[in-house]
N, CA and C atoms as an extended XYZ file, in Angstrom:
603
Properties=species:S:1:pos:R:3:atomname:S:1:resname:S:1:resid:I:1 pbc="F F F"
N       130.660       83.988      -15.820 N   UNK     1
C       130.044       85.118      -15.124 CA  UNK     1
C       131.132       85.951      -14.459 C   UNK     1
N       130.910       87.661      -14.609 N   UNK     2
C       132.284       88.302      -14.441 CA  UNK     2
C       131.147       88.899      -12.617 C   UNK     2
N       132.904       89.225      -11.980 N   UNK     3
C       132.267       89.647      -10.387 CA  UNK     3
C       131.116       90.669      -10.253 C   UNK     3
N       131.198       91.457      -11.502 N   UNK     4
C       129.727       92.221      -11.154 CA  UNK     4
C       128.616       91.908      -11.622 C   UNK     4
N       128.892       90.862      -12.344 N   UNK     5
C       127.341       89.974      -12.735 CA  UNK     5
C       127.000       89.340      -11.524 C   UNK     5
N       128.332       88.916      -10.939 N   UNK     6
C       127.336       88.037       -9.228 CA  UNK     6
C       126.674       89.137       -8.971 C   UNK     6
N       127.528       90.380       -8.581 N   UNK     7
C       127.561       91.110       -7.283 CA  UNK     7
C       125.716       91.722       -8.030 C   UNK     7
N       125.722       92.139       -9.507 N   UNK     8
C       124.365       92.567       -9.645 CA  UNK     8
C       123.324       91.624       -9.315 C   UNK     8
N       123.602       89.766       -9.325 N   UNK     9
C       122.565       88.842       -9.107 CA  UNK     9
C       122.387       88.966       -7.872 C   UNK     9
N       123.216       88.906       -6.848 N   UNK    10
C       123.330       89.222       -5.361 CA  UNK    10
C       122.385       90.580       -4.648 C   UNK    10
N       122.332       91.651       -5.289 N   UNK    11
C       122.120       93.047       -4.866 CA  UNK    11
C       120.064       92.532       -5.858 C   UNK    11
N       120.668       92.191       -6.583 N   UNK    12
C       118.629       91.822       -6.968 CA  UNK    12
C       118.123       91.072       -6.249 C   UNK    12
N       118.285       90.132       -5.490 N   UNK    13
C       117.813       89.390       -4.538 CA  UNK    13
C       117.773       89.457       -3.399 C   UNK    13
N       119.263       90.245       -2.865 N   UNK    14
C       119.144       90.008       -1.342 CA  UNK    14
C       119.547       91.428       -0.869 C   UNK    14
N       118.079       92.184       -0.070 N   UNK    15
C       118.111       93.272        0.884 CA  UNK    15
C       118.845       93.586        1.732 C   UNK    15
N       118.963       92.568        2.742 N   UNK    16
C       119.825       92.789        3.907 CA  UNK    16
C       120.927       92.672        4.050 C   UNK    16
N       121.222       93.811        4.244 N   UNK    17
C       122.645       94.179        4.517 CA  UNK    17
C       123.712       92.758        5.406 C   UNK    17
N       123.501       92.351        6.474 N   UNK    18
C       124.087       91.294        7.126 CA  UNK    18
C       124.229       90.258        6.138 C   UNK    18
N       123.094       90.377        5.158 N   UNK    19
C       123.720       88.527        4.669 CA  UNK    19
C       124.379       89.075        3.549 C   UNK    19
N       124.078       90.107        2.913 N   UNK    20
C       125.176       90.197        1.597 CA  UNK    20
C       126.594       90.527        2.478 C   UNK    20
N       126.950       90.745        3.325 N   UNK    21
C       128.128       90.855        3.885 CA  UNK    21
C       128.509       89.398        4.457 C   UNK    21
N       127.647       88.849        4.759 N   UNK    22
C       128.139       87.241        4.932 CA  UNK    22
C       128.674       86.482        3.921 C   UNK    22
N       128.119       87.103        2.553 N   UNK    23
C       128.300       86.411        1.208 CA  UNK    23
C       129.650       87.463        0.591 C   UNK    23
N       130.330       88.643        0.946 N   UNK    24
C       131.239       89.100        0.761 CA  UNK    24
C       132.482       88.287        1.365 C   UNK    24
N       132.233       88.401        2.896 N   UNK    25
C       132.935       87.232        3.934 CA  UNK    25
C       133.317       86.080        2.896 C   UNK    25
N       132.749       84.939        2.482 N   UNK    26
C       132.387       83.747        2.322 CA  UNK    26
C       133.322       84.070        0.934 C   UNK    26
N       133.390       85.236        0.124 N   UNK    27
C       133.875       85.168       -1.250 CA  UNK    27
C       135.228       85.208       -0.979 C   UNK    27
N       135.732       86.159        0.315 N   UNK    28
C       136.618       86.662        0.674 CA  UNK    28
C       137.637       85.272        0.783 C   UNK    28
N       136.929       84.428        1.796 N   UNK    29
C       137.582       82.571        1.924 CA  UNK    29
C       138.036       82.126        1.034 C   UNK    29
N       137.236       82.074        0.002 N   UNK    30
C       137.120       81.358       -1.030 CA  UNK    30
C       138.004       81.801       -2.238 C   UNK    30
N       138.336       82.523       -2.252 N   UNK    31
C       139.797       83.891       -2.973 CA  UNK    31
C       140.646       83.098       -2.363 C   UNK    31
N       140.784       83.174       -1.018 N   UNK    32
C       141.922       83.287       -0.185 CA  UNK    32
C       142.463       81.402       -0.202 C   UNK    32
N       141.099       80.558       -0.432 N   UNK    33
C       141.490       79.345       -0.625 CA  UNK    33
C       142.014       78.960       -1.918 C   UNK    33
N       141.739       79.515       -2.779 N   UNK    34
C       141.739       78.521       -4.268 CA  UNK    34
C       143.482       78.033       -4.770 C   UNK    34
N       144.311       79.087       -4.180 N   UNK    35
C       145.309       78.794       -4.433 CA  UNK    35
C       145.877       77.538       -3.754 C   UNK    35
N       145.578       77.254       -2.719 N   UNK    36
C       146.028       76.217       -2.030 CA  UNK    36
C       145.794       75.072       -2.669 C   UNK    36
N       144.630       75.121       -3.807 N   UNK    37
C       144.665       73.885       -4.892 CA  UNK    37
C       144.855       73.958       -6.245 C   UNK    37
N       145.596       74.920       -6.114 N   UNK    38
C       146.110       75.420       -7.562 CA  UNK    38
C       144.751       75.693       -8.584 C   UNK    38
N       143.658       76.402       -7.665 N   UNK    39
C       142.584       76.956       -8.449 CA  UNK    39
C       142.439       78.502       -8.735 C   UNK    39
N       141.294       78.921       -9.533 N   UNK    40
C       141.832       80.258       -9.813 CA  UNK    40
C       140.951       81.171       -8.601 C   UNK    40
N       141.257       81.846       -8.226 N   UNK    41
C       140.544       83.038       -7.400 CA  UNK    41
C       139.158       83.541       -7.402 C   UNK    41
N       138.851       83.898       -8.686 N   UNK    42
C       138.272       84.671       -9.175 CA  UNK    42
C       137.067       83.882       -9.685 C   UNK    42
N       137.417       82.518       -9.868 N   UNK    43
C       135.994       81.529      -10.047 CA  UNK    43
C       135.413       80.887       -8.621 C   UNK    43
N       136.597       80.730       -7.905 N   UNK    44
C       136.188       80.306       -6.498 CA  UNK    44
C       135.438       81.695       -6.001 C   UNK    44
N       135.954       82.885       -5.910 N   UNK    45
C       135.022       84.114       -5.182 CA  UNK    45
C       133.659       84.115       -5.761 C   UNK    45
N       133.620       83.900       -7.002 N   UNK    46
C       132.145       83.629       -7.657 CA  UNK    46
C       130.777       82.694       -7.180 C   UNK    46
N       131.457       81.532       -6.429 N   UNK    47
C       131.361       80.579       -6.219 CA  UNK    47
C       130.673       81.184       -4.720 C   UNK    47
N       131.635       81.840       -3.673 N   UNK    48
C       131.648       82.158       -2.508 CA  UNK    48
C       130.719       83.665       -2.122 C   UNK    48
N       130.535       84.190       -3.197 N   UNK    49
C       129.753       85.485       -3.657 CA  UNK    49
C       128.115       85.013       -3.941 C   UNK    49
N       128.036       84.129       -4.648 N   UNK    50
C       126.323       83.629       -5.153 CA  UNK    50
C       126.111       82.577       -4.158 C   UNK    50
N       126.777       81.597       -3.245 N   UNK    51
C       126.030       80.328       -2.456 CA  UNK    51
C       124.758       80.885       -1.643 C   UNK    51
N       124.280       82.078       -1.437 N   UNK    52
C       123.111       82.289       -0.806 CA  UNK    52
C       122.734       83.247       -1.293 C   UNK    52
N       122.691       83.823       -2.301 N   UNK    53
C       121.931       84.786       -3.101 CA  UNK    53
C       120.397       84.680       -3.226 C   UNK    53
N       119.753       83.556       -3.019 N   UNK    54
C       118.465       83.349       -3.246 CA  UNK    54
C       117.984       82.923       -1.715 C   UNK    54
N       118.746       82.901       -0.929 N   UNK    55
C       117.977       82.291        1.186 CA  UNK    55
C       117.182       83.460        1.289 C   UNK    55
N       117.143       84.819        1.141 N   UNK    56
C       116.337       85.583        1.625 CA  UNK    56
C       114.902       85.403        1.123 C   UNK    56
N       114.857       85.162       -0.256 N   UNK    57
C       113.608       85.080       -0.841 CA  UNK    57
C       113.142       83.454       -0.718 C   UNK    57
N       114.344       82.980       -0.984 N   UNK    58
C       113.513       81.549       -0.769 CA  UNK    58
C       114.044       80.719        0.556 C   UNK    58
N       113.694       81.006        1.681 N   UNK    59
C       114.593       80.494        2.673 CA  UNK    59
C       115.079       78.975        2.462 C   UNK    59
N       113.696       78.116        2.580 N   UNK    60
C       113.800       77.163        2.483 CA  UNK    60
C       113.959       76.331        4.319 C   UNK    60
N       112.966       76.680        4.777 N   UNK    61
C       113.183       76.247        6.271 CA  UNK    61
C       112.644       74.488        6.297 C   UNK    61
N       111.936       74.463        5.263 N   UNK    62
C       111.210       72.696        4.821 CA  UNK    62
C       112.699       71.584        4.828 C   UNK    62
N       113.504       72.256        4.611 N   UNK    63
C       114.329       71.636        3.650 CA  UNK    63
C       114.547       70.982        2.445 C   UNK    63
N       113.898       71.310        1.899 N   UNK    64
C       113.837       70.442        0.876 CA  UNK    64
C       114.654       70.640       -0.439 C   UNK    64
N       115.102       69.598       -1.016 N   UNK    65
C       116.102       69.257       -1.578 CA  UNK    65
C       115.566       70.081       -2.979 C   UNK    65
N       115.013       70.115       -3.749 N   UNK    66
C       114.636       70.870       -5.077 CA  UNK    66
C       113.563       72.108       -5.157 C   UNK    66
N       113.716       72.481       -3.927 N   UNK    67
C       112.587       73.584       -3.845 CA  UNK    67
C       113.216       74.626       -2.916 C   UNK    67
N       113.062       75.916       -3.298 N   UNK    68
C       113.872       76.560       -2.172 CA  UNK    68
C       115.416       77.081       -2.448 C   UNK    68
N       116.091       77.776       -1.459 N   UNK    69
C       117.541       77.887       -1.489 CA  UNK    69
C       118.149       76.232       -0.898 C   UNK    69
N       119.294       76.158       -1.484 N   UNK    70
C       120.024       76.639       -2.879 CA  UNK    70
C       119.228       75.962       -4.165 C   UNK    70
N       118.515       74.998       -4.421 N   UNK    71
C       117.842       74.981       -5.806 CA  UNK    71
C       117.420       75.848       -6.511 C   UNK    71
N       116.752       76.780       -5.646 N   UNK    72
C       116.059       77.892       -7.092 CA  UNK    72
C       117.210       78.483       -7.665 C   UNK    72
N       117.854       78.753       -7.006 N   UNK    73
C       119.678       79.849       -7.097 CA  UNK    73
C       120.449       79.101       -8.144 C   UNK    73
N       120.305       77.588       -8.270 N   UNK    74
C       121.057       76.875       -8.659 CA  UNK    74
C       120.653       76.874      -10.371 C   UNK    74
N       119.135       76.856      -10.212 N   UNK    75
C       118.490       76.703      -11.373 CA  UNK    75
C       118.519       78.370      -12.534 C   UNK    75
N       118.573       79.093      -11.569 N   UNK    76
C       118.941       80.518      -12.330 CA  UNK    76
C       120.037       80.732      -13.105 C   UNK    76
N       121.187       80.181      -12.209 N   UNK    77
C       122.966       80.108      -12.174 CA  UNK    77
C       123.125       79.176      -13.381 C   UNK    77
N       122.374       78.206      -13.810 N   UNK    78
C       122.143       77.513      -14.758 CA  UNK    78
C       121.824       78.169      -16.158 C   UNK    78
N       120.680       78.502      -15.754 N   UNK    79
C       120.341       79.519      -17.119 CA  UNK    79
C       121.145       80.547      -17.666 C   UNK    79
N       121.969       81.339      -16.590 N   UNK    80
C       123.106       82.253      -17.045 CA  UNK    80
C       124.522       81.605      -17.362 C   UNK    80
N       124.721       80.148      -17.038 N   UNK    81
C       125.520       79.867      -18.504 CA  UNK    81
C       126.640       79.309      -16.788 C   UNK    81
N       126.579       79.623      -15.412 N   UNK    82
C       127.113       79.018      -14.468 CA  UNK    82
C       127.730       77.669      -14.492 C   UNK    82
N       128.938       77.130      -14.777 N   UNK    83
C       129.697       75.680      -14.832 CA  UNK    83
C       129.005       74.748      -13.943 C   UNK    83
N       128.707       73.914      -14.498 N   UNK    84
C       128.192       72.565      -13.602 CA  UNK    84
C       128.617       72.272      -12.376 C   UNK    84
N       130.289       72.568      -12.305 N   UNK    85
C       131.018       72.287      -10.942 CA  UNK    85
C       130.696       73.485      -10.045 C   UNK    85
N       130.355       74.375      -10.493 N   UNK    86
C       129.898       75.562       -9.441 CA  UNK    86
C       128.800       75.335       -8.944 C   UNK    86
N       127.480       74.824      -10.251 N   UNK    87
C       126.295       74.477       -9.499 CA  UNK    87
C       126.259       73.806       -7.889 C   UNK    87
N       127.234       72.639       -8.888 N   UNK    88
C       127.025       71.375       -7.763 CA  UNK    88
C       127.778       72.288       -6.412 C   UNK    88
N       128.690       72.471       -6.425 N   UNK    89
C       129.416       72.989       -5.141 CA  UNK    89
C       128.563       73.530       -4.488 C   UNK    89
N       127.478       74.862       -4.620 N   UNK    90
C       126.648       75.530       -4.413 CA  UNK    90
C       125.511       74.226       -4.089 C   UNK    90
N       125.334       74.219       -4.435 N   UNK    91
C       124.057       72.690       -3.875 CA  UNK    91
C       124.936       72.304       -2.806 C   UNK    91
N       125.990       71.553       -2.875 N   UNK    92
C       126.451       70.651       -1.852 CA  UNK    92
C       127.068       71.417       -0.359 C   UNK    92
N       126.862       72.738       -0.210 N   UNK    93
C       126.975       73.516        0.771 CA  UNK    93
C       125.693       73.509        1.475 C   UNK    93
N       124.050       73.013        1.225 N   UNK    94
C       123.400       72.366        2.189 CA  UNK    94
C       123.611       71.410        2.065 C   UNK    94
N       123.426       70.466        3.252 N   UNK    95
C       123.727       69.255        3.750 CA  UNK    95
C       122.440       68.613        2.953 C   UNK    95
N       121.289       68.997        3.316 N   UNK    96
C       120.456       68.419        3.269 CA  UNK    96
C       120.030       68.666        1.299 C   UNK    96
N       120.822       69.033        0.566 N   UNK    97
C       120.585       69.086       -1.161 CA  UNK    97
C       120.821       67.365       -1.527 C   UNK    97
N       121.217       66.841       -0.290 N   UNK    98
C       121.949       65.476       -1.338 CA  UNK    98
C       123.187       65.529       -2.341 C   UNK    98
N       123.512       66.634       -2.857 N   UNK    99
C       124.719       66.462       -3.418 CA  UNK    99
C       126.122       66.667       -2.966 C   UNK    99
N       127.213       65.127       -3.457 N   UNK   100
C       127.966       65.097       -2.046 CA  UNK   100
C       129.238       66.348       -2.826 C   UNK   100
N       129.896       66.191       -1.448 N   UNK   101
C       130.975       67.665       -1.803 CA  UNK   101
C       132.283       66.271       -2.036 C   UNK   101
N       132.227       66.340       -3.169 N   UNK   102
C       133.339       65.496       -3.656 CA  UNK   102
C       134.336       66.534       -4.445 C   UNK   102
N       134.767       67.899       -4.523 N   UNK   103
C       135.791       68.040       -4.734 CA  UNK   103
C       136.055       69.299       -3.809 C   UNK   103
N       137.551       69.860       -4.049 N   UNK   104
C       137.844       70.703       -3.549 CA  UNK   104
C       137.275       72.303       -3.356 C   UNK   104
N       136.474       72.246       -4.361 N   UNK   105
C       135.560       73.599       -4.548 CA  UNK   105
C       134.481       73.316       -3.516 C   UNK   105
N       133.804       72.283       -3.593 N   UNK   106
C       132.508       72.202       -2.640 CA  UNK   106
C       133.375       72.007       -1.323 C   UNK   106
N       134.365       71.140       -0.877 N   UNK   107
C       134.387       70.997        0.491 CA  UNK   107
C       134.840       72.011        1.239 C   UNK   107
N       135.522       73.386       -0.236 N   UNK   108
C       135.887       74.330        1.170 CA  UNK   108
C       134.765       75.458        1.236 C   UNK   108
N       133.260       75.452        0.315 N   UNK   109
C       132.493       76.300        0.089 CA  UNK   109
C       132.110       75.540        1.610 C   UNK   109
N       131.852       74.944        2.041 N   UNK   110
C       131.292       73.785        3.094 CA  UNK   110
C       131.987       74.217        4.403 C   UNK   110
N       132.740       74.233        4.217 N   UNK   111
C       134.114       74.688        5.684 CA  UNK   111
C       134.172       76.171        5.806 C   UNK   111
N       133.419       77.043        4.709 N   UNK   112
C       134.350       78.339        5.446 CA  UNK   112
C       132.877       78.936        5.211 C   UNK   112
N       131.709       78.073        4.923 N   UNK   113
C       130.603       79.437        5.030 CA  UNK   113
C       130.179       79.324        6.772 C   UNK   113
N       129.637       78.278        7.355 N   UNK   114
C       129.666       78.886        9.261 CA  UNK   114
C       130.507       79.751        9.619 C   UNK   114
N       131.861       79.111        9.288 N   UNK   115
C       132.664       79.538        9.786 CA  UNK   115
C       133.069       81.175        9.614 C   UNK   115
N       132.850       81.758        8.705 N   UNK   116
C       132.962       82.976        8.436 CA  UNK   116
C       132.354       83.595        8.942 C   UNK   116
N       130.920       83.067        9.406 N   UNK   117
C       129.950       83.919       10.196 CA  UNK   117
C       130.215       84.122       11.483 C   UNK   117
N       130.803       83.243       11.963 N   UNK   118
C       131.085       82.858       13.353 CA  UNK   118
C       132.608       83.971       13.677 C   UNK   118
N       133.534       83.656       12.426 N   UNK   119
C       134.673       84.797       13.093 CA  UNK   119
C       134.013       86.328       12.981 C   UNK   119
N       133.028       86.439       12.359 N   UNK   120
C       132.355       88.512       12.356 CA  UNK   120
C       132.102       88.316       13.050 C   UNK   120
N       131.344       87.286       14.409 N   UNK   121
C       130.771       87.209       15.593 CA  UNK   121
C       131.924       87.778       16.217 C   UNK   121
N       132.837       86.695       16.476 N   UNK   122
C       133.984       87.482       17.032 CA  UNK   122
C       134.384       88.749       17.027 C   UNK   122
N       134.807       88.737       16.148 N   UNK   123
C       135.224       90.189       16.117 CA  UNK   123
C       134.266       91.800       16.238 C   UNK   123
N       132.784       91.172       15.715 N   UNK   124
C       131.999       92.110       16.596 CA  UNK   124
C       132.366       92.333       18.272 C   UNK   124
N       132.726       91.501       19.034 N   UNK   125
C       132.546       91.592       20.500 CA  UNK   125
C       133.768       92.307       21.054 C   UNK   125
N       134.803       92.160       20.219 N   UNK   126
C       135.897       92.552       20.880 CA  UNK   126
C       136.095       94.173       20.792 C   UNK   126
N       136.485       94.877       21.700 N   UNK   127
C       136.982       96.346       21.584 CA  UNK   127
C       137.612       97.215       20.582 C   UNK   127
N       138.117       96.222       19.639 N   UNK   128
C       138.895       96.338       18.337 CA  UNK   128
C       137.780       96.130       17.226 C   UNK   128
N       136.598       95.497       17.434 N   UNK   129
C       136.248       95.126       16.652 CA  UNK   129
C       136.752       95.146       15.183 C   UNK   129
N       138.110       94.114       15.347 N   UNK   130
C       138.980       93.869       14.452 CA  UNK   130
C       139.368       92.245       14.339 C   UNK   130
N       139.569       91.551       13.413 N   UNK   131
C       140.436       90.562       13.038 CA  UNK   131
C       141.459       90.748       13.283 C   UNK   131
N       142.384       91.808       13.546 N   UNK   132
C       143.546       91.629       13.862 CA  UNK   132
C       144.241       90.992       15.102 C   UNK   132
N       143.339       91.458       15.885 N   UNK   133
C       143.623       90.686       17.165 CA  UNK   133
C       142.599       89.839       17.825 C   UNK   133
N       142.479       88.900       17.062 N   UNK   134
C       141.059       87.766       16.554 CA  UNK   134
C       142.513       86.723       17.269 C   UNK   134
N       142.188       85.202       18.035 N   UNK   135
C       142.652       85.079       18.258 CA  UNK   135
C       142.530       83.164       18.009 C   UNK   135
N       142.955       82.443       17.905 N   UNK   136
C       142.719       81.043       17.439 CA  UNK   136
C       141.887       80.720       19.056 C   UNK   136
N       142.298       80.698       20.022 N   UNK   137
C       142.050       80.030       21.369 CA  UNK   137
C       141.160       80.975       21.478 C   UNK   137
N       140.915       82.287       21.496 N   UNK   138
C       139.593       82.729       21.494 CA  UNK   138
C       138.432       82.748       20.831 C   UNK   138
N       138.459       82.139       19.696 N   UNK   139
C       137.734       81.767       18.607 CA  UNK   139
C       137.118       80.054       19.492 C   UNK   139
N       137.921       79.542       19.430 N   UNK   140
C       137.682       78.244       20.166 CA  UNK   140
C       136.693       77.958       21.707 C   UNK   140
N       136.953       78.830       22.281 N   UNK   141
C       136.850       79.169       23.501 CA  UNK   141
C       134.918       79.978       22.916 C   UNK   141
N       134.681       80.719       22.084 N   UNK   142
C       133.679       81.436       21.732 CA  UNK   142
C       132.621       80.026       21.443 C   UNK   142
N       133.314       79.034       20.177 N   UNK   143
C       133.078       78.245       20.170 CA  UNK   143
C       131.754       76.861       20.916 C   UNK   143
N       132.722       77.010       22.556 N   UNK   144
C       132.459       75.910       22.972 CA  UNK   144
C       130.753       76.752       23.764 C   UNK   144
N       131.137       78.312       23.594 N   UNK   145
C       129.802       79.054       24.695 CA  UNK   145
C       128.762       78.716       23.259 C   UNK   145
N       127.141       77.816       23.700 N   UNK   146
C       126.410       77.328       22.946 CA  UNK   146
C       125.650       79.216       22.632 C   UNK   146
N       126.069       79.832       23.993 N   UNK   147
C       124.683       81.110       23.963 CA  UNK   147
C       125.771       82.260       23.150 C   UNK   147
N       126.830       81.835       22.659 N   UNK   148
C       127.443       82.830       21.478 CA  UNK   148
C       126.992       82.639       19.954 C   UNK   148
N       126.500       83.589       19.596 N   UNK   149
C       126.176       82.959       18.383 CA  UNK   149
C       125.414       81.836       17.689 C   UNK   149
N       124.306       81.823       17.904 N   UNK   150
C       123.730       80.602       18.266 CA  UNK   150
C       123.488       79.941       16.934 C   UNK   150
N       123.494       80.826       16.113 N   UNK   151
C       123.201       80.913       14.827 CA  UNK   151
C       123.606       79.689       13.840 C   UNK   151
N       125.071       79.485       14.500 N   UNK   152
C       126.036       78.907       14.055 CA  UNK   152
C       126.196       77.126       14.270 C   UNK   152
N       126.251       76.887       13.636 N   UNK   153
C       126.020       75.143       13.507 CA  UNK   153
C       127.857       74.171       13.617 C   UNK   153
N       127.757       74.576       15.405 N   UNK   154
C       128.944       73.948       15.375 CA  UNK   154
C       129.250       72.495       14.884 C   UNK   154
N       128.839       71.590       14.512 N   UNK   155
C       128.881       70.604       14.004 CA  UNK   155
C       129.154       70.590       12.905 C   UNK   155
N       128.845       71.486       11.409 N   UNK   156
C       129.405       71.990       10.381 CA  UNK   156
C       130.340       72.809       10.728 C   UNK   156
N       130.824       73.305       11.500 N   UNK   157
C       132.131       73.990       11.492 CA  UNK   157
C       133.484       72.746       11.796 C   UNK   157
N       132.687       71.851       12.620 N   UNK   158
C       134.001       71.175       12.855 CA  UNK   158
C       134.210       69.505       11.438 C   UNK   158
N       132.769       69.588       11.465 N   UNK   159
C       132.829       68.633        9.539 CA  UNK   159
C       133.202       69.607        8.785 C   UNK   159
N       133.518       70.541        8.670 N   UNK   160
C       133.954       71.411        7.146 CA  UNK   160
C       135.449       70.872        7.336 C   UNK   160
N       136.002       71.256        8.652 N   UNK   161
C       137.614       71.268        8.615 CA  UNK   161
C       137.786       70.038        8.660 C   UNK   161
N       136.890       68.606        8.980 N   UNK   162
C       137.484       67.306        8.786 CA  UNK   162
C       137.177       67.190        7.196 C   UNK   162
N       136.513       67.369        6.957 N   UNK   163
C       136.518       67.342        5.075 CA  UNK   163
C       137.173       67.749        4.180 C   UNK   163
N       137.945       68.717        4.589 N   UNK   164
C       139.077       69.245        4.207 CA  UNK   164
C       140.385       68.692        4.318 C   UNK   164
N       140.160       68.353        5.679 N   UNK   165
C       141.532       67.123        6.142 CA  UNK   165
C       142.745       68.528        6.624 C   UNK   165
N       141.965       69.090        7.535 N   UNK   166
C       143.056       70.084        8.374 CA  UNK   166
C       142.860       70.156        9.583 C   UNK   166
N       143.715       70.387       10.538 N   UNK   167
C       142.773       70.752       12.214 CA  UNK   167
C       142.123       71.912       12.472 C   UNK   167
N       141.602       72.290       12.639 N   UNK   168
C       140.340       73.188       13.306 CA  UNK   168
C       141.275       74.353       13.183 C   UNK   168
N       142.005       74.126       14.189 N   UNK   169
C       142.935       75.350       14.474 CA  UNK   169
C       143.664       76.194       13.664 C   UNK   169
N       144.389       75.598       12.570 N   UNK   170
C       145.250       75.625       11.060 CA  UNK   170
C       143.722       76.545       10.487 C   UNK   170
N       142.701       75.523       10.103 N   UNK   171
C       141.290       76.199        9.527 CA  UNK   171
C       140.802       77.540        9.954 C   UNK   171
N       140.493       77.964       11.157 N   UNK   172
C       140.292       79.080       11.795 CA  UNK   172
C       141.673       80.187       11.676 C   UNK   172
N       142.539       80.045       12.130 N   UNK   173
C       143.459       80.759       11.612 CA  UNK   173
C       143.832       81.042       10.594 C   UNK   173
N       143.558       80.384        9.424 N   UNK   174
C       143.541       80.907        7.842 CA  UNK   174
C       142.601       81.451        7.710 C   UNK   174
N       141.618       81.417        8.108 N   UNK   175
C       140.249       82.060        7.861 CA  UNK   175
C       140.108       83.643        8.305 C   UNK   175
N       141.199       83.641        9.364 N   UNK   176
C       140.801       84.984       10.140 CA  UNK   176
C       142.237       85.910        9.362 C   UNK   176
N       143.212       85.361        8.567 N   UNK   177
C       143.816       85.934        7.553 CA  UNK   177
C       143.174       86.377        6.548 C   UNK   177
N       142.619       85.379        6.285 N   UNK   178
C       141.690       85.926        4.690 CA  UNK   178
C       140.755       86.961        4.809 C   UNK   178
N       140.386       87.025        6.610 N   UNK   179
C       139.341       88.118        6.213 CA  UNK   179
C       139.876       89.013        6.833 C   UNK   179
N       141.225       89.492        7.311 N   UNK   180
C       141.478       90.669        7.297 CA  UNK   180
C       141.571       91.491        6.512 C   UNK   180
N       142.066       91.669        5.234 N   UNK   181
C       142.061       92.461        4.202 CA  UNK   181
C       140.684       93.151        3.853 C   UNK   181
N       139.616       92.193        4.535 N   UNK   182
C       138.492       93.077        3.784 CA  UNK   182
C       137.469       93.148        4.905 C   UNK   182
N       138.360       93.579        6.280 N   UNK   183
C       137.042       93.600        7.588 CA  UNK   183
C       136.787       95.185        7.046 C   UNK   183
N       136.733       95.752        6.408 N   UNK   184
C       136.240       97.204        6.646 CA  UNK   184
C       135.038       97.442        5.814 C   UNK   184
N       134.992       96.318        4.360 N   UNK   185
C       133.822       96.037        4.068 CA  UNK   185
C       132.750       95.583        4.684 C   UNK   185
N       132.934       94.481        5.665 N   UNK   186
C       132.353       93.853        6.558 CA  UNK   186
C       131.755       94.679        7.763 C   UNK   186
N       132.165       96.041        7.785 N   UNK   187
C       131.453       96.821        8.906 CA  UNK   187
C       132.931       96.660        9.890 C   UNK   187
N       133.871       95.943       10.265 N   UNK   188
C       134.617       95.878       11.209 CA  UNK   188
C       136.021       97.172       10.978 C   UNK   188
N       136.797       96.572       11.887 N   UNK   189
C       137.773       97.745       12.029 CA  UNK   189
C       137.710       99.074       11.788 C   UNK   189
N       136.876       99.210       12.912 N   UNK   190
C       137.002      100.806       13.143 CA  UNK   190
C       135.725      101.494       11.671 C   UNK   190
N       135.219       99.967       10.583 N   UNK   191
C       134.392      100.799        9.448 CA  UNK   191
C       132.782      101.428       10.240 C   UNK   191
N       132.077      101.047        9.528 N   UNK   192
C       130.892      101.914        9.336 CA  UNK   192
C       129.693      101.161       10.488 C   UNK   192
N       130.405      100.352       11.707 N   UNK   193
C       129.144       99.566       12.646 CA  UNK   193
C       128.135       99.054       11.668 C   UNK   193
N       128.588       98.000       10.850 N   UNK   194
C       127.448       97.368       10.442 CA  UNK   194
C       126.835       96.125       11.177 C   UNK   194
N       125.515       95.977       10.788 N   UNK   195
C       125.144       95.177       11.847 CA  UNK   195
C       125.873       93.408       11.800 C   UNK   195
N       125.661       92.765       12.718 N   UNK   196
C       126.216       91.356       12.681 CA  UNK   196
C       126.137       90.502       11.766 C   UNK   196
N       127.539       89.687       10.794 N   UNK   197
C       126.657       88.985        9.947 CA  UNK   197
C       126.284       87.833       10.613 C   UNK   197
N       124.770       87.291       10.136 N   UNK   198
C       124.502       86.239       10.574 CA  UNK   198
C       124.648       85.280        9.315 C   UNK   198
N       124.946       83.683        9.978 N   UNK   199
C       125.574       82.658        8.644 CA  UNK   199
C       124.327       82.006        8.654 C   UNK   199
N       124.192       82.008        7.278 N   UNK   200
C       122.910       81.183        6.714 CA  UNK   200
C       123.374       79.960        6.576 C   UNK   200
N       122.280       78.989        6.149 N   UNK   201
C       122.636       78.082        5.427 CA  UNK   201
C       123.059       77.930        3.884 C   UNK   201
């Protein structure tokens, strides 16, 4: 599947502006990670582009493991010819799919989707509303306030980066690299005030 086949599966499913920018965010990581395991870019952004393409329509608040986001998404991604290891990765980014994140594709789809949501939080608040001067100890510090962002499931933010096997800190600070290059898509730096992304599951 080439990037504008996501980006057209993405734009058929999901309306709101905030979460397809969460799922831009999330592709953005996922680019920015693959090299670190000598993977390719461009299958990981794929990867980081479709993991919630189907939450709007099918939220899935039951939880349930074969019904809902990510299953229905998974089962589509299937039919269009999507690699097995993408499926699974995409499944194993809810907790609650049962499928475990046993390789490097799922554990960092796992680590950088809160987390991505959580640094646009940031950087919404600040005067810059920029990543550039996004800050590790202020990220941390945002963190520990429960009434920031509430959205955000600190407990998966801090299991993504032990699953990964990095410290928090190293994790967040790569993260807020990767998404500088593309805060202007995201509504930030000085772009177009888009509204907040909020991080799905």
């Amino acid at each position: 599947m080439t990037r504008d086949e996501a980006l057209q599966l993405l734009q058929e499913h999901t309306a709101s502006p905030s979460l397809r920018q969460h799922m831009l965010a999330v592709e953005a990581a996922m680019r920015a990670s693959a090299p670190r395991y000598g993977e390719d870019p461009d299958t990981w952004g794929i990867v980081g582009l479709l993991h919630d393409f189907d939450y709007e329509k099918f939220p899935n608040n039951e939880h349930s493991a074969t019904e809902g986001h990510p299953a229905w998404g998974v089962r589509l991604l299937r039919e269009r010819g999507l690699p097995d290891a993408l499926c699974r990765a995409i499944l194993g980014h809810a907790t609650y799919s049962g499928v475990p994140r046993d390789t490097p594709l799922a554990k960092t789809l796992f680590a950088v989707d809160e987390l991505c949501g959580f640094l646009v939080a940031c950087a919404l608040v600040r005067p810059s509303r920029s990543f550039a001067d996004l800050e590790v100890a202020s990220v941390k510090k945002k963190l520990k306030d429960k009434g920031f962002a509430r959205g955000v499931n600190r407990d998966e933010v801090r299991q993504g980066a032990e699953e990964l096997g990095v410290p928090l800190d190293e994790h967040i600070a790569f993260l807020i690299q990767a998404l500088r290059p593309v805060e202007r898509a995201l509504g930030l730096g000085g772009g177009t005030g888009a509204p907040p992304v909020v991080p799905v599951g």
